[in-house]
VOGU-3710 file (C-alpha; in Angstrom, 3 decimals, decimal comma):
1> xxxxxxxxxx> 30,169/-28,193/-1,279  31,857/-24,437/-2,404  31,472/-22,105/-0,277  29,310/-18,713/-0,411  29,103/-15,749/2,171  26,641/-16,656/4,230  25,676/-14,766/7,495  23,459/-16,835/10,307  21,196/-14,366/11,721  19,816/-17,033/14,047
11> xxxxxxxxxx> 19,292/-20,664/14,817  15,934/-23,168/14,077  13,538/-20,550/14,830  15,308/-20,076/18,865  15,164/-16,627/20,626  18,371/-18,735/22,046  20,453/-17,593/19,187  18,833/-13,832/19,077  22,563/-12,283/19,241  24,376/-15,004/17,571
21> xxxxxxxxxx> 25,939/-14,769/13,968  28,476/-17,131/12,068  29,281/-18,369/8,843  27,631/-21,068/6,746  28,421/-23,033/3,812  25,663/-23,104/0,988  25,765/-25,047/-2,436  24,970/-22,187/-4,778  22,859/-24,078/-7,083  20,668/-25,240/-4,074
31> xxxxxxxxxx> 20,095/-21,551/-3,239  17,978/-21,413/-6,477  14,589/-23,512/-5,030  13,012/-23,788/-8,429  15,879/-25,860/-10,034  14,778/-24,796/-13,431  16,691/-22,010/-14,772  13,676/-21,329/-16,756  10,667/-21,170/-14,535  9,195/-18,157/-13,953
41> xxxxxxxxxx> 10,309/-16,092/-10,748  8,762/-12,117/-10,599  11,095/-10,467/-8,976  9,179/-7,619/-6,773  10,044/-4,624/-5,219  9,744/-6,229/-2,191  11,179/-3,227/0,223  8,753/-0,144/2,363  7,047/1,976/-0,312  7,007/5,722/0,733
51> xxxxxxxxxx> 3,327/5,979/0,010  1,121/2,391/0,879  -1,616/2,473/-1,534  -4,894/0,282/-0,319  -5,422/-2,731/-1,952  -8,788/-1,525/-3,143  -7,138/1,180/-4,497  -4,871/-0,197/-7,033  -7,904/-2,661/-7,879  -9,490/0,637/-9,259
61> xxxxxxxxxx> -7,178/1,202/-11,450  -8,112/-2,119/-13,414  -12,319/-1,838/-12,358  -11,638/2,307/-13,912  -10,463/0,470/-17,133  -12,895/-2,496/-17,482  -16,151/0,066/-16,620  -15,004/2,041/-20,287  -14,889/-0,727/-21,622  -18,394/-2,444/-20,857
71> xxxxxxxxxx> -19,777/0,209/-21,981  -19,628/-1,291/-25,426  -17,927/-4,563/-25,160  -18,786/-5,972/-28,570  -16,741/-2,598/-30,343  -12,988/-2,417/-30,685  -11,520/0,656/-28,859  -8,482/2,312/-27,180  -9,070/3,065/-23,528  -7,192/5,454/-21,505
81> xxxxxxxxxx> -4,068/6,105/-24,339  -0,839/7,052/-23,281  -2,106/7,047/-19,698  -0,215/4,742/-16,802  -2,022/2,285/-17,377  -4,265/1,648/-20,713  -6,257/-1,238/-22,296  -6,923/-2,285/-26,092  -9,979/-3,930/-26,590  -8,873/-6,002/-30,066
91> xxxxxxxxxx> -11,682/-7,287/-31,342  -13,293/-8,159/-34,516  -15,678/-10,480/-36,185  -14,861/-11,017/-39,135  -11,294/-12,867/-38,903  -12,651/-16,469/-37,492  -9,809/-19,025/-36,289  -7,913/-17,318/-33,788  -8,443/-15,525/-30,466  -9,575/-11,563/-29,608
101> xxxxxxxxxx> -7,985/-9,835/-26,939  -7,810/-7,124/-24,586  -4,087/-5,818/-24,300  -2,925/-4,362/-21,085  -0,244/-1,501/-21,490  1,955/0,058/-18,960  2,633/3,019/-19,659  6,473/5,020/-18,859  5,116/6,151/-15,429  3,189/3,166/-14,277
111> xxxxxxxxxx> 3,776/2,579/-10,613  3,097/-0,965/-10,080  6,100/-2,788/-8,436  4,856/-5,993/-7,167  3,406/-9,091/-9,262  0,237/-8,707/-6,627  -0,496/-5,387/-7,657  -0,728/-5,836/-10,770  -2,456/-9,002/-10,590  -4,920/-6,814/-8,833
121> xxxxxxxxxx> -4,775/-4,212/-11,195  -6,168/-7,273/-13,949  -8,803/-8,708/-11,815  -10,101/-5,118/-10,799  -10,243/-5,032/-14,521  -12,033/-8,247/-15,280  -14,765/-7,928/-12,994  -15,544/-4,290/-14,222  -15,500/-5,219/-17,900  -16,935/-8,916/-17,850
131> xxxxxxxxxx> -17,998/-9,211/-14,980  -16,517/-11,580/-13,132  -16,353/-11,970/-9,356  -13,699/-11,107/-7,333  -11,915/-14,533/-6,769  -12,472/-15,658/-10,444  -10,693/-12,644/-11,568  -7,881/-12,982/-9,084  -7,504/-16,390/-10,481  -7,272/-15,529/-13,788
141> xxxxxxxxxx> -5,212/-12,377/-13,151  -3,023/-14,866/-11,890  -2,315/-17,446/-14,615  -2,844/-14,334/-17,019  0,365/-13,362/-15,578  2,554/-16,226/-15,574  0,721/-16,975/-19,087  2,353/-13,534/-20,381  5,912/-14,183/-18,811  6,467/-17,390/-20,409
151> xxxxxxxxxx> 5,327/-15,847/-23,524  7,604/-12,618/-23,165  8,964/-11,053/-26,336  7,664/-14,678/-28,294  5,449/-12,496/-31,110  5,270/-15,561/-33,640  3,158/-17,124/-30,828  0,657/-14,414/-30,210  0,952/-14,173/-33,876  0,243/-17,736/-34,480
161> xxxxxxxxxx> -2,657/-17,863/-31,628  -4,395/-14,364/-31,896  -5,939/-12,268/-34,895  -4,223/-9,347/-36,511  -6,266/-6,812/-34,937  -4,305/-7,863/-31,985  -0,846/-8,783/-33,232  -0,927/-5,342/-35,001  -1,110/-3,829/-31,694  1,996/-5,695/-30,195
171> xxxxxxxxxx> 6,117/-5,447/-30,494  8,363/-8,247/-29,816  10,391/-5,844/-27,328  7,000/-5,197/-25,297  4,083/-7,880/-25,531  4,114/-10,344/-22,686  5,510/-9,662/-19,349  9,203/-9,278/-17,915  9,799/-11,337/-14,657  11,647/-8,084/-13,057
181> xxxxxxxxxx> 8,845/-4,942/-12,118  11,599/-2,817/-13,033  11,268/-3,289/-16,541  7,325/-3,507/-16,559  6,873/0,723/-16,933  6,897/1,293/-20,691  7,358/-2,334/-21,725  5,031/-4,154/-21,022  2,112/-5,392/-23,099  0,093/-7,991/-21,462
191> xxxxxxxxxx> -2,017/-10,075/-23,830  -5,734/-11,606/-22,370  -7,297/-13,851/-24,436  -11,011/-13,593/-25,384  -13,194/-16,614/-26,489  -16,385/-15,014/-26,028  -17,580/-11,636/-25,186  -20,919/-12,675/-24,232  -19,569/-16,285/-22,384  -19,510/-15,045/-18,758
201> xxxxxxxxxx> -17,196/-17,435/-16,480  -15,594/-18,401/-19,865  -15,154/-14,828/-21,696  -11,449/-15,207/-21,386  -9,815/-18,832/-22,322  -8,870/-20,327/-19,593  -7,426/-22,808/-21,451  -4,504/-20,632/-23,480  -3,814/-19,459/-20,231  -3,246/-22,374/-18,435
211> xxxxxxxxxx> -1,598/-24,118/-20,796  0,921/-26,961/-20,284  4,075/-24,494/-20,093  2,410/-22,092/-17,493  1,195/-24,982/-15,003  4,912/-26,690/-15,157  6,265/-22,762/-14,330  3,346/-22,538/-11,507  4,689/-25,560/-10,190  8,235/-24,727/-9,812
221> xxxxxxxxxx> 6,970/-21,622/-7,182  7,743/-22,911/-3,379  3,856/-23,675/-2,905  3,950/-25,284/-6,411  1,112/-22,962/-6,934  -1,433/-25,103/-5,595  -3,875/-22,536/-4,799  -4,013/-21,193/-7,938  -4,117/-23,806/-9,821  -6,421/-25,450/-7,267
231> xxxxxxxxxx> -8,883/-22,349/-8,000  -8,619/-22,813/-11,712  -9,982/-26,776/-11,771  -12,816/-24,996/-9,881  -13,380/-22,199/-12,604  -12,887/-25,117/-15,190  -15,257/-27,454/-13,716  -17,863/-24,505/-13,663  -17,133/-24,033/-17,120  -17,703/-27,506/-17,648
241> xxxxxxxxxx> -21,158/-27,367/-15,731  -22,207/-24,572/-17,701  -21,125/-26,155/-20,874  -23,178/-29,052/-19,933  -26,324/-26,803/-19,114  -25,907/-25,141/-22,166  -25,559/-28,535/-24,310  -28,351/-29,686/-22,207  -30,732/-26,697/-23,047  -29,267/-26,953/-26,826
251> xxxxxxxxxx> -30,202/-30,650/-27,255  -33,772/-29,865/-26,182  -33,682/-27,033/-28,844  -32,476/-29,401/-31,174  -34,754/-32,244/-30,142  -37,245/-29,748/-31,522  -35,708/-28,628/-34,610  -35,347/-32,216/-35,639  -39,133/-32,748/-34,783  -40,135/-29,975/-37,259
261> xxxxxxxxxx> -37,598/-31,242/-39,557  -39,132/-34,771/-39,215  -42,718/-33,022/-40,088  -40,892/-30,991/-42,919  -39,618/-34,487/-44,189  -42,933/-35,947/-44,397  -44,940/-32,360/-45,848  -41,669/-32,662/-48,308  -42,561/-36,157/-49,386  -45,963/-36,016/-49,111
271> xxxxxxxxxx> -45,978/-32,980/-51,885  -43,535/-35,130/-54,367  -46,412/-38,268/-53,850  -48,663/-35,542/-54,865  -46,840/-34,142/-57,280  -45,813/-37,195/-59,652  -49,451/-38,393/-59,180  -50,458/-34,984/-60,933  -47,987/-35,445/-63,238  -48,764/-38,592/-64,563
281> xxxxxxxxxx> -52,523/-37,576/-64,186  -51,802/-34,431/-66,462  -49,896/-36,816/-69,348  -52,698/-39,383/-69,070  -55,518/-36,220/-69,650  -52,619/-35,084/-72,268  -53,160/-38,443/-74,056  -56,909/-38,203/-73,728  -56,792/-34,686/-75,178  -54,585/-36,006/-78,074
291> xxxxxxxxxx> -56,754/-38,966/-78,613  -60,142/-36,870/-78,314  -58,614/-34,899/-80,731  -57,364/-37,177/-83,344  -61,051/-38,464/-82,644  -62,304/-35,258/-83,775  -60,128/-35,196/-86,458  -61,139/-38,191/-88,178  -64,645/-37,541/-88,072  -64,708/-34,392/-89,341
301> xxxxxxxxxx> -63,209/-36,312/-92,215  -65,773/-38,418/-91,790  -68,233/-35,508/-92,071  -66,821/-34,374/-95,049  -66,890/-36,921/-96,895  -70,387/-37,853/-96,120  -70,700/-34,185/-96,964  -69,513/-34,661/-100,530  -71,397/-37,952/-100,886  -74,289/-36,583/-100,181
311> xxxxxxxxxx> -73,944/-33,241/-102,227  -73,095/-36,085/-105,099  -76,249/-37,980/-104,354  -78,392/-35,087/-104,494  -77,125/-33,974/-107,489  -77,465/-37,243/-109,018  -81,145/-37,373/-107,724  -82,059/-33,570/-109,533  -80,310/-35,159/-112,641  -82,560/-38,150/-112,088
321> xxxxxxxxxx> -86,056/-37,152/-110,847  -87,541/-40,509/-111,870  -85,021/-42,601/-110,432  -86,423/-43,735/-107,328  -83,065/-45,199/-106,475  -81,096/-41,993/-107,024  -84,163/-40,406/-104,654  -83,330/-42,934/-102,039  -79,936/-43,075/-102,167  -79,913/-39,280/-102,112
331> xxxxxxxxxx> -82,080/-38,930/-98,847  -79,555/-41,985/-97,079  -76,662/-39,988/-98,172  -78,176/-37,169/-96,743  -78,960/-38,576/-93,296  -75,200/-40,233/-93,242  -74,087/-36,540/-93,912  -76,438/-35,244/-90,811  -75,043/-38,355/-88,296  -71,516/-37,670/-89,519
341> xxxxxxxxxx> -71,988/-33,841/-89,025  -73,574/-34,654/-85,644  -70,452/-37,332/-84,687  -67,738/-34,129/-85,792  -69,343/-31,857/-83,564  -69,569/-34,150/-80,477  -65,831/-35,323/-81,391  -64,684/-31,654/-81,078  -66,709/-31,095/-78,334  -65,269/-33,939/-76,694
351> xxxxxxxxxx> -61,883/-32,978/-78,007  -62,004/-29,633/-76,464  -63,213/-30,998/-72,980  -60,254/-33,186/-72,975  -58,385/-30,340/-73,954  -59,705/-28,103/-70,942  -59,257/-31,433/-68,809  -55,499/-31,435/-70,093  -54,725/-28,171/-69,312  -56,386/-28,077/-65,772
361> xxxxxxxxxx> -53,981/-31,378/-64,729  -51,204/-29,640/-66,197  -51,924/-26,647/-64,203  -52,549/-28,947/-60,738  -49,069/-30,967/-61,858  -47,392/-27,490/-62,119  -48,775/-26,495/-58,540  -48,091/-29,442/-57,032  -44,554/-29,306/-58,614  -44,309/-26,163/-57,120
371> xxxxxxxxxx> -45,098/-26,597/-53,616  -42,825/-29,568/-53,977  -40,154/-27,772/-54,333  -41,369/-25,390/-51,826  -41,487/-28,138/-49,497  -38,031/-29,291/-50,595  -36,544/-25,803/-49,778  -38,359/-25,227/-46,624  -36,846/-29,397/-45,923  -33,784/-28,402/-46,535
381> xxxxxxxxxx> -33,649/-24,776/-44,323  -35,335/-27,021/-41,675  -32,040/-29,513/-42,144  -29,263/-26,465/-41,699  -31,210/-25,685/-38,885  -31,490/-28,802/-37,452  -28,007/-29,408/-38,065  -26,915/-26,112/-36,878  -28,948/-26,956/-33,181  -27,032/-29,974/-33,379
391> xxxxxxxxxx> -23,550/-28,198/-33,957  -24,684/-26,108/-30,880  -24,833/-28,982/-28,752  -21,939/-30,528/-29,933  -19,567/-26,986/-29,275  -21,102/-26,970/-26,027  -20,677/-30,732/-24,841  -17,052/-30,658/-26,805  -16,274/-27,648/-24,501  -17,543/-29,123/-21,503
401> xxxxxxxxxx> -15,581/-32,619/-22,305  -12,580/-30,491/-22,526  -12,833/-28,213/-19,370  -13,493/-31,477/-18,069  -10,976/-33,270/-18,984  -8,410/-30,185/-18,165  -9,811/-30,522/-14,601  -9,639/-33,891/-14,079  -5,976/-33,960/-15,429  -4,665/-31,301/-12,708
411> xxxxxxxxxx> -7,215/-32,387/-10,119  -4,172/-35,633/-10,664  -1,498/-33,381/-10,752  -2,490/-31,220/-7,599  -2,975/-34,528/-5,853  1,099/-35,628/-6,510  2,253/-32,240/-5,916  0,229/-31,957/-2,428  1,606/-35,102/-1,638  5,027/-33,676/-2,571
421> xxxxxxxxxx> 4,588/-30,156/-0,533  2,955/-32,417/2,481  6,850/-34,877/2,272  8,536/-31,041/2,043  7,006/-29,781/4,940  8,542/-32,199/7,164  11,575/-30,822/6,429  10,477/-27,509/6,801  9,837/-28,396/10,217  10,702/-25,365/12,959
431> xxxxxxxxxx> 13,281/-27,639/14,652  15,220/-29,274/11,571  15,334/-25,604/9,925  17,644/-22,630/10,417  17,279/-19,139/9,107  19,913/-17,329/7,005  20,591/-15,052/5,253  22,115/-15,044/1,418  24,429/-11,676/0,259  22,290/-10,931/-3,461
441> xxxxxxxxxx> 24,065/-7,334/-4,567  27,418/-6,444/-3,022  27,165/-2,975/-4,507  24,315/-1,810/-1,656  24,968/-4,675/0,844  21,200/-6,030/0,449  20,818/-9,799/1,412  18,106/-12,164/1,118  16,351/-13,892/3,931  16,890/-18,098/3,376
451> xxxxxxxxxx> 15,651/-21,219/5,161  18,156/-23,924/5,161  18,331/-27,595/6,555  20,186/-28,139/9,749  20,345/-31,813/8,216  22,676/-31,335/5,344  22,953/-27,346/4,988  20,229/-27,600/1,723  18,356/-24,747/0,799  14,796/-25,003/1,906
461> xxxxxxxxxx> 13,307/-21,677/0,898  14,202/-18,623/-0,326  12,746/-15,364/0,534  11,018/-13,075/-2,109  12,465/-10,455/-0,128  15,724/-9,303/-0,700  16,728/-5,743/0,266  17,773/-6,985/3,536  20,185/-3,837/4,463  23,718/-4,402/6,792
471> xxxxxxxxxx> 23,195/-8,161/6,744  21,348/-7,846/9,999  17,893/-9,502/10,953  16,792/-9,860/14,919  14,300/-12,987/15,625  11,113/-11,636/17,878  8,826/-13,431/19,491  5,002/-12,639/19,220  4,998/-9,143/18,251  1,780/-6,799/17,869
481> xxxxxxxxxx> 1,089/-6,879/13,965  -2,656/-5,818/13,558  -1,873/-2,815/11,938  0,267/-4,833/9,250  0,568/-3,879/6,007  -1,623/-6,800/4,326  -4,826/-7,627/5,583  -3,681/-11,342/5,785  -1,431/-11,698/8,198  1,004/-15,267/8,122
491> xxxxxxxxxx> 0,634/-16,698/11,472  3,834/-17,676/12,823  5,504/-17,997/16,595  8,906/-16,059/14,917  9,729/-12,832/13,204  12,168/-11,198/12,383  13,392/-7,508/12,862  15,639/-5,920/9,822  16,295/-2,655/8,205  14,620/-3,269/4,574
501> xxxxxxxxxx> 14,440/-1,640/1,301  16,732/-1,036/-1,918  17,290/3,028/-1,554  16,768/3,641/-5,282  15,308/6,884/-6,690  11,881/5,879/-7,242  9,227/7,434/-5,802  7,360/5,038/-4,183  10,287/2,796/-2,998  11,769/3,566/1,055
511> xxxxxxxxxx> 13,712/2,044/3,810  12,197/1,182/6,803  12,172/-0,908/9,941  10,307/-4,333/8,857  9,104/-7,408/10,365  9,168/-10,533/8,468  7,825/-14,017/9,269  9,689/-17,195/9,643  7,101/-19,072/7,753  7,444/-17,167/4,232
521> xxxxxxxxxx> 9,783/-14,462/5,073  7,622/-11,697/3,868  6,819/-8,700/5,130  4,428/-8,447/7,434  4,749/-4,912/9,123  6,651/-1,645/8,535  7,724/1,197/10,546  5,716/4,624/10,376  9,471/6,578/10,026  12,017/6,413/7,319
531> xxxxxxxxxx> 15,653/5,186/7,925  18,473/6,340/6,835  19,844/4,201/4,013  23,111/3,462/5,715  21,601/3,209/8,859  23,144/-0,212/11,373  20,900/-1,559/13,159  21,440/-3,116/16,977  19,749/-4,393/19,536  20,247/-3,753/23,254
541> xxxxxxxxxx> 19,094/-7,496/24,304  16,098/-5,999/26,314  13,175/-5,694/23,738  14,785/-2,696/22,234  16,065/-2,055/18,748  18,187/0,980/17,498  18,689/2,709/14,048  19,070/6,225/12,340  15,795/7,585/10,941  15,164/10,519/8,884
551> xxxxxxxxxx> 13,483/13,602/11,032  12,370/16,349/9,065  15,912/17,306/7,306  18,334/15,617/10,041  18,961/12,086/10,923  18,450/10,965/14,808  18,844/7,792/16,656  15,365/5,809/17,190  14,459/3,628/19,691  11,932/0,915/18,850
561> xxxxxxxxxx> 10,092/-2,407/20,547  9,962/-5,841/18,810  6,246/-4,378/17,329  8,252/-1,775/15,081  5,955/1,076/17,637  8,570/4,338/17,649  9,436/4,465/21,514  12,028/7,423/21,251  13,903/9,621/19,093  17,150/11,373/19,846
571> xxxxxxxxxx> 17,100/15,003/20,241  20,386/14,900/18,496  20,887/15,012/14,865  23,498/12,260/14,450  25,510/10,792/11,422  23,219/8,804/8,843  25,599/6,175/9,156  26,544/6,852/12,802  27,874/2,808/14,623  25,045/2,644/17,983
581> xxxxxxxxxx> 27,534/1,051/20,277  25,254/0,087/23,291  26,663/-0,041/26,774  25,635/0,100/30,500  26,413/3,560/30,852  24,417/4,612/27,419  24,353/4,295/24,215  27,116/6,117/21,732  27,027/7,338/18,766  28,428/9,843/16,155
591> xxxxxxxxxx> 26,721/13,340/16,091  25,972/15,181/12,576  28,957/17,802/13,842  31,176/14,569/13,885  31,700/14,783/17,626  31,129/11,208/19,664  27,694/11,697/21,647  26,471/9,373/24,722  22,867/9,490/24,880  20,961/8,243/27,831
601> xxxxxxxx> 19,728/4,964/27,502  16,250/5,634/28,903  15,088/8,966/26,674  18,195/9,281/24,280  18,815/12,875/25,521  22,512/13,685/25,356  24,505/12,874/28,600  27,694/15,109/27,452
//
């Protein structure tokens, strides 16, 4: 196994060890926990801050965003431009097939340092904008995060995934999010992805953002990222829930549209009965008007020729007045004229009845045709909506299946890696573990707190802090933390003492006295006072601990207990980088005049 610079602050967790140090042998590819070279690790400012905003406080920022932006959430709109922080609400209806979005933008000045800032900075703004609750947005906020880091500077995926309102709005330098917080101001372009405005728990897909590449990164974290993802099969199996109201209440809907489509069906068929009976009644009246009227025709022939015959007969009978045959046969002609006269009109008469009769079936056939197709058109509205209840309830139960089936897959997964973390923790255990610490930049001397196995020298853990200054850390026991820094406060029996913080220029970043736990080696406290970048730090094996801290425009010698509480200041301005060389008779060090100083041990006043 090569060999690394490796300083041992102290040993399993012991207050045994408290002024011990030595040198330890580390593989340098077991230093890196995750394994994967590409899994996603944020690397935080993880030092003092000059200025400690509230938690609540940075949320604002995101709830100042989402509250412009529920004020018309179904309109496209730039909120907050150019500002630290804005938000581009890209939306828009008419492009179907791909995914809205709201795009978070960092702006040049943005302050945000730490991946839990700005995760709060994202939930702040989902619950203001959608309304979300708190812990649903954190949850979110949280895979949103990873989602956007595995997706950095990888445009042809938004572009394949979201609709050009959106991808119109992004660079391939900017959208997603870099895994170091010093590149987020000015380059950052985080991408949330809408599936419905109006969809409540599931406005943004949970899905996209959880997809099979951001759960394998979650999982390479030293928790595995159980919580999170833990909290996600809950939001999913709401979603499913919902879904499954939703399908429920759709089906009934539908239930009822098929009902009236049923009746539609029936009115529809009913009306085409109707209507070929009054079509075949208006061509049998058609034929009886045609036959009436041929009818008519043929006796007015009839007529006429009786007409003529009788005309003739008459005639004959004036030529003849003697001829009692001609008389006769003149007065029958006559009376065949008068019947055939009478059988024309009643044939016409008849004729036009069946005419009349005719035309009034044609007109009910024509009716009847028409509110058959009526009935048709109103069957067929009645089917699209029918089928478009249907296609409701099938969106909604195909959703729910899915979020289901999502759930049910990492409920699995969560199981194997609990099992996993549960196997890990045994070797995590307080008395097979030692803490280190891990040189990362040579340049400012800043380690990195590490957890290694007293078994076979493995890493265990790896701190996310790592501006450890002069490659010094104390172990305390116990120490007074209630006015810590985070409201949640890891419980452990160890912490450790060390000067932290990177020194850079920026404004919000200091060095200060910390305490960090033995459980996750975070930060858990800070001191009040500023210390001098190139301060040591010692201890004097009683409870007290000794570094240079910035007073007003000198540097002094400070005194404090294993709480980080200020017990005494030097009246002396010393060097920033003065040695403290503790002794019996006091405690020496290097005044700003350059001069060796021994300060009482008891007040650090100046003993010569």
């Amino acid at each position: 196994m090569k060999i690394i610079r490796f300083a041992i602050a102290a040993a399993a967790l012991c207050l045994t060890a408290m002024l011990s140090a030595a040198a330890l042998g580390v593989d340098e590819d077991e230093i890196r926990v995750t394994g994967d070279v590409g899994a996603i690790q944020f690397e935080n400012y993880t030092g003092p801050h000059t200025v400690i905003e509230t938690a609540d406080a940075i949320t604002e920022i995101g709830r100042g965003l989402g509250r412009q932006v529920s004020r018309s959430v179904s309109k496209a709109g730039s909120f907050n431009p150019n500002g630290k922080y804005s938000i581009i609400h890209a939306i828009d209806e008419n492009e179907q097939g791909k995914f809205d979005a709201d795009i978070l933008i960092l702006g040049p000045n943005a302050s945000v340092d730490h991946i839990k800032n700005l995760r709060r900075i994202i939930a702040g703004y989902l619950t203001a904008a959608y309304g979300y609750s708190s812990s649903d947005a954190t949850t979110i906020a949280t895979f949103v995060t990873v989602y956007n880091a595995v997706y950095r500077q990888k445009l042809d995926v938004f572009q394949d995934r979201y609709k050009t309102v959106v991808t119109k709005n992004l660079t391939k330098e900017k959208c997603g999010l870099s895994t170091k917080w010093s590149d987020w101001p000015g380059n950052t372009q985080i991408v949330i992805p809408l599936r419905d405005l109006n969809g409540g728990l599931s406005t943004v897909d949970t899905s996209v953002i959880s997809d099979r590449n951001v759960v394998d990164n979650m999982r390479e974290e030293n928790d595995r990222g159980i919580d999170a993802r833990q909290d996600m099969v809950d939001i999913k199996e709401r979603e499913a829930e919902q879904a499954a109201e939703k399908a429920e209440q759709a089906a009934e809907k539908a239930d009822q549209e098929k009902q009236k489509l049923a009746e539609q069906e029936k009115a529809r068929r009913e009306a085409e009965q109707a209507a070929d009976k009054a079509s075949k009644d208006a061509g049998t009246a058609d034929k009886t008007a045609q036959n009436a009227q041929k009818k008519a025709d043929d006796a007015k022939k009839k007529a006429d020729e009786a007409a003529k015959k009788a005309e003739e007969a008459k005639k004959s009978a004036g030529e003849n007045p003697d001829d009692a045959a001609a008389q006769a046969a003149a007065k029958k002609a006559e009376e065949d004229a008068k019947k055939a006269e009478q059988a024309r009109k009643k044939a016409e008469e008849d004729a036009k009845k069946a005419e009349q009769d005719a035309l009034a079936a044609q007109e009910k056939a024509d009716e009847a045709a028409r509110k058959a197709q009526e009935e048709a058109e109103a069957a067929a509205a009645q089917k699209e909506k029918a089928e478009a209840a249907q296609a409701e309830v099938d969106e909604h139960q195909s959703f729910a299946d899915k979020k289901e089936a999502e759930a049910q897959a990492e409920r699995t997964e969560i199981a194997k890696d609990k099992q996993a973390l549960l196997e890990e923790a045994l070797a995590l255990d307080e008395g097979n573990a030692i803490i280190g610490l891990k040189v990362v930049n040579e340049t400012k001397d800043l380690s990195q707190m590490v957890k290694v196995s007293m078994a076979d020298g493995s890493t265990l853990k790896l701190s996310p802090v790592n501006v450890v200054h002069e490659r010094t850390i104390f172990p305390v026991a116990n120490p007074v933390i209630e006015d810590a820094k985070e409201s949640s406060v890891q419980t452990a029996s160890i912490y450790y003492i060390a000067i932290c913080g990177d020194g850079s220029a920026s404004s919000n970043n200091a060095v200060k006295l910390c305490l960090l736990d033995s459980m996750n080696m975070e930060i858990q406290k800070e001191s009040n006072e500023m210390v001098a970048n190139d301060s040591v730090l010692v201890t004097d094996g009683n409870g007290g601990y000794y570094c240079v801290i910035k007073d007003d425009s000198n540097y002094v010698v400070a005194k404090y207990n294993k709480s980080l509480q200020l017990q005494v200041k030097s009246p002396v301005a010393v060097e920033s980088n003065t040695p403290i060389v503790i002794s019996d008779r006091g405690v020496v060090v290097v005044a700003a005049s350059g001069s060796i100083v021994l300060l009482d041990g008891r007040n650090l006043d100046s003993s010569f």
